[in-house]
KEBA-761964 format. One record per residue (C-alpha): y, x negated, z negated. Coordinates in steps of 0.05 Angstrom, whole numbers, plus 5000, padded with zeros to 4 digits. Each point is the difference from the previous one (the first is absolute). Example, Ala and Ser with C-alpha at 12.3 -4.5 7.8 and 13.67 -1.06 7.14 Angstrom:
# residues 2
491047544844/506949735013/
This chain:
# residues 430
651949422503/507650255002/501350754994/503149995079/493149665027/495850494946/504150655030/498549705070/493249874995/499950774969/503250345061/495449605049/493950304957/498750585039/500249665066/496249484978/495050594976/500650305071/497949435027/494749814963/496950725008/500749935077/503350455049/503350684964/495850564993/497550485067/497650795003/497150345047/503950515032/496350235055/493050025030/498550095072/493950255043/500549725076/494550255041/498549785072/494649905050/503249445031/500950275069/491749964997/493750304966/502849804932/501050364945/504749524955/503550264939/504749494967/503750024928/506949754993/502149914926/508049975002/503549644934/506650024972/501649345026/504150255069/494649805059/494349794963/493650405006/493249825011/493650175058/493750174980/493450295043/497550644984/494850005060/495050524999/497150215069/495850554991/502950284930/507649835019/503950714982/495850004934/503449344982/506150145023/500150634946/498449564951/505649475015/505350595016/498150494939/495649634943/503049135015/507750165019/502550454941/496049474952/503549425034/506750094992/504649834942/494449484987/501049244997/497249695065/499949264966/494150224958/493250015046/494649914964/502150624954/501150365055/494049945035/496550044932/503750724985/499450255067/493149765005/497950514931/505450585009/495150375056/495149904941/495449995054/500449285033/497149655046/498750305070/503049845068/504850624990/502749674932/499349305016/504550055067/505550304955/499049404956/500049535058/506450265037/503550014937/496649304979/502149735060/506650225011/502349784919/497149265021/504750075053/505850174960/498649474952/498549375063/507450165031/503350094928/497349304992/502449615067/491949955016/493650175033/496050364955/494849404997/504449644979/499950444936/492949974996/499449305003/501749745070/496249745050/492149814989/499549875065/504149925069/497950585027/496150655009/494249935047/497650625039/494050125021/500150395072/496350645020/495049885072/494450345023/495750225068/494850495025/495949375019/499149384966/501949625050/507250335003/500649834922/498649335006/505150025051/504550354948/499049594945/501249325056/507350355023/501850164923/498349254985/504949725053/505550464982/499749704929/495450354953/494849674962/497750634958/496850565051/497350654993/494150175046/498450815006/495450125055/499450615039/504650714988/502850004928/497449864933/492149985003/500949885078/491749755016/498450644950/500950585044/495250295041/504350465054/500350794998/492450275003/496149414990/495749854953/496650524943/504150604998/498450744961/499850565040/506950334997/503649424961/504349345013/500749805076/505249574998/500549124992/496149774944/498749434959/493949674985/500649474956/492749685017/502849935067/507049694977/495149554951/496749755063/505550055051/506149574968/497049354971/497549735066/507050145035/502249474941/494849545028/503449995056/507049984998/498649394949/495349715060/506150045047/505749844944/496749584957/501249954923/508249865000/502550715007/499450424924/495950575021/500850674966/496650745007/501450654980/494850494976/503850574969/495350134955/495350375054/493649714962/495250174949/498349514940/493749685024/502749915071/506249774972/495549384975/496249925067/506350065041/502849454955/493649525002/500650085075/506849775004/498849534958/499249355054/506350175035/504149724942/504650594998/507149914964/498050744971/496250605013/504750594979/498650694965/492350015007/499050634949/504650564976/504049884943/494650564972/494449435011/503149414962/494649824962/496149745060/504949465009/495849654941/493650085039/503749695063/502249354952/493549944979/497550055073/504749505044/506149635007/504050415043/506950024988/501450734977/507550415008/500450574956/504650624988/504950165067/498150804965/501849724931/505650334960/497849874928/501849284994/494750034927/494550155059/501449245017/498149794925/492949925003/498849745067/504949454987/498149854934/493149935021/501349755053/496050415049/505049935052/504149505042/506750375017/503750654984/502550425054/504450474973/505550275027/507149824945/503850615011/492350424989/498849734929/506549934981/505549555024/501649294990/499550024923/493150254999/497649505058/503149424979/494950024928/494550185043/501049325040/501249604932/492450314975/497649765074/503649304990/496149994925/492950175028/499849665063/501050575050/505550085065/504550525016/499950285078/504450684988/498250545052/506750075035/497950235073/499250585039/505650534980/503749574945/507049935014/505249234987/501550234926/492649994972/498849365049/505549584960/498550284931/492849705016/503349385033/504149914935/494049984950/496249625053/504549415012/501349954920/492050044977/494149425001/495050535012/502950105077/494650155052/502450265056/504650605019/498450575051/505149905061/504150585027/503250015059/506050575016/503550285057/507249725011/503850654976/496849944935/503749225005/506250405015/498850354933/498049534957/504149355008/498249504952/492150225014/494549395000/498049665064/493249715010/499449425046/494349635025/495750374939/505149844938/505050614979/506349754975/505950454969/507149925013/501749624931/505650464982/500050334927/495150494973/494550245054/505049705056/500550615047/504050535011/499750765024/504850315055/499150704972/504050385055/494049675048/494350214954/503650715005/499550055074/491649954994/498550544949/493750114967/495750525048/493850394954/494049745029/493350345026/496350264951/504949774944/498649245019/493450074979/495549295011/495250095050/492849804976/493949835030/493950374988/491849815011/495150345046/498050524946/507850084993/501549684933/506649734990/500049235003/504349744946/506749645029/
C-alpha cells in the first residue's frame, strides 16, 4: 500500500468506525407525563421520552385506573429526574436499573413506571431503525393477531344469539359472560338469601349458585352454535379452590378455548389440583404484576395461557422473555388488554404477539373515534384480527394538544375498584 492510499484509508477510519457502531450516540433530554381521560371514564397517563436527536421521542402506557395520581408521582418525581442525561439506546440496562433503584420492585405502582418507560425506549429505538418494533424482535411468526371478542346475555338464549352475531361479523375466538358482570349467575339480589341481622343487604355472590348456573348456559350456546366458534369465559377469580375444580370439570364437555382467572393470584397452588383434575384450558394472571409469579405455573406447566397485562409487569422487555419461556414449555400468550387499557399498551402487546410462537389470542378493544383523532397510527381490528399501521417503533402517534382538552378528573372514592361481597358480607376476591 502507497503512503497516499495508507493516509486515505486513515482519514476514512473514523467514519468507517461510525458506521460500523451504528447511528451516533442519543441522550435523553427530557421526560414527559401526559395525562388524559380521553374525553371518557379513562384515566390514561402516557410517558414521552424526548432525545437529542431533534423530533425523536418515544410513547409508552403508564395506565393505572384506580391508582393513576400515585403513578403519575412516581413517573414525574422518582422516573423523570433518573431519565435524563441517560442513553436511550441501552434498554435492557435501563429497565434492569430502574427495575432495582426503588429497591422495592415489583408491584403494579413500580411496574407501570417500568412499562411506560419500557415502552416508550422500544419506541425510540423501532423509528431510529426505519421499523416496526417486531421487526426487531424477530418479525412476523404469524400474519396476524387474532382477537377474541367480548358477548354475553341475561338469558342463554340471548348469548347464543351473541356468540351467532359475533361469528358473522368475523370472530372466531368469543367470550361468553352471562348475566350482570363478572360472576353474573352468582348473585342472589338485595335481601335474599341468609343474611345476619344488622349486616350486608346488598347483591351477593354465591359461588355454589355460579357453579351450577354457568356450565349449562355453555350447553347451550354450543347446542345452538355448534363446536366452530373458540369459546372463552371469565371467572375473575370469584371461586374457592375446590369449586374452582368442579367449575372446571363441569366445563369440561363444552371444549372451551380457556377458562380465565378461576382463583386469586393468592390461591395459585390450586391450579395443580385443577391439572390433575381435567383438561380445561386455563388463562392465568390479568392481576399479575410480578412477571417471576409466571415461573412456576409455566414451568410446570399447570396452565395453558398467561393473561397479563405488558405495561402491568413491565413493558415490552419484560414480556417479550415471558413469551420465549411460554414458547419453551408449551404454553400461549392471551395478554389482558380490555376494559380501560388505552392504543399504546394494545400495540406493545400486538408487537410481542405478532413476533412470538407462543401466540394465543389477544383481548380486543374497541375505542371511541376521538381517541382515533388522538392516536393516529393506533391498531385496527377487523373481522377479529388487529393489525398495526406498519410504521416504525409502536406505529402510533399522540396529538398532545387533544389529550389536553380531556384532563384527568379524581374519581369517586379515589378510583377505588368496586368488589363484590357474599351473603355474610365477605369480600369476593376480583
Amino acid at each position: 500500500m502507497d503512503r497516499r492510499n495508507f493516509l486515505k484509508t486513515v482519514a476514512l477510519a473514523p467514519a468507517l468506525a461510525s458506521r460500523m457502531n451504528g447511528l451516533p450516540p442519543l441522550t435523553i433530554k427530557d421526560v414527559k407525563v401526559i395525562p388524559t381521560s380521553a374525553g371518557g371514564r379513562y384515566r390514561w397517563l402516557f410517558l414521552k421520552i424526548i432525545t437529542s436527536e431533534p423530533g425523536l421521542y418515544g410513547i409508552g402506557s403508564a395506565n393505572d385506573m384506580f391508582q393513576t395520581f400515585a403513578v403519575a408521582a412516581a413517573l414525574e418525581k422518582h422516573l423523570k429526574p433518573w431519565l435524563i442525561g441517560k442513553d436511550p439506546d441501552r434498554i435492557e440496562d435501563l429497565w434492569q436499573s430502574a427495575h432495582f433503584k426503588t429497591y422495592w420492585r415489583n408491584g403494579p405502582v413500580n411496574n407501570k413506571v417500568l412499562g411506560a418507560m419500557d415502552e416508550a425506549l422500544w419506541d425510540i429505538k423501532g423509528k431510529r431503525a426505519g421499523m416496526p418494533i417486531y421487526e426487531m424482535l424477530g418479525g412476523k411468526a404469524h400474519d396476524a393477531v387474532a382477537c377474541y371478542d367480548h358477548v354475553g346475555g341475561r338469558t342463554k338464549e340471548e348469548a347464543a344469539e351473541a356468540v351467532a352475531k359475533s361469528m358473522e361479523s368475523g370472530f372466531r375466538h368469543i367470550r361468553v359472560q352471562y348475566g350482570s358482570g363478572y360472576g353474573g349467575g352468582g348473585f342472589l339480589k338485595a335481601n335474599e338469601g341468609v343474611r345476619a341481622e344488622g349486616g350486608y343487604t346488598g347483591s351477593a355472590f354465591d359461588e355454589d349458585l355460579y357453579v351450577e348456573t354457568i356450565p349449562p348456559v355453555f350447553d347451550y350456546v354450543r347446542s345452538k352454535v355448534g363446536m366452530a366458534p373458540k369459546l372463552l369465559h371469565d371467572v375473575h377469580s370469584h371461586l374457592s379452590g375446590s369449586n374452582a375444580i368442579l367449575f372446571s370439570k363441569k366445563m369440561e364437555p363444552f371444549h372451551m378455548y380457556f377458562v380465565e382467572d378461576l382463583l386469586s393470584p393468592e390461591r395459585l397452588a390450586w391450579y395443580r389440583e385443577v391439572r390433575r383434575a381435567c383438561a380445561t384450558p386455563q388463562a392465568v394472571g390479568e392481576v399479575f404484576s410480578n412477571p417471576a409469579e409466571y415461573y412456576p405455573l409455566v414451568s410446570e406447566r399447570l396452565i395453558d395461557f398467561v393473561r397479563c397485562r405488558v405495561t402491568a409487569i413491565g413493558g415490552i422487555t419484560p414480556t417479550k422473555k415471558l413469551a420465549t419461556m411460554c414458547e419453551v414449555f408449551g404454553v400461549k400468550t392471551a395478554f389482558q388488554e380490555g376494559g380501560e387499557n388505552d392504543p399504546v399498551n394494545q400495540l406493545a402487546a400486538y408487537h410481542v404477539d405478532l413476533s412470538s410462537s407462543a401466540f394465543g389470542v389477544q383481548e380486543e378493544n374497541h375505542f371511541p373515534p376521538v381517541v382515533h383523532e388522538m392516536f393516529p397510527g393506533m391498531a385496527e381490528i377487523r373481522k377479529g384480527f388487529m393489525y398495526g399501521s406498519g410504521k416504525p417503533g409502536l406505529g402510533l402517534d399522540i396529538n398532545e394538544e387533544l389529550a389536553a382538552k380531556y384532563p384527568i378528573t379524581e374519581a369517586r372514592l379515589g378510583g377505588a375498584y368496586p368488589t363484590d361481597r357474599s351473603q355474610d358480607g365477605t369480600v369476593v376476591t376480583p
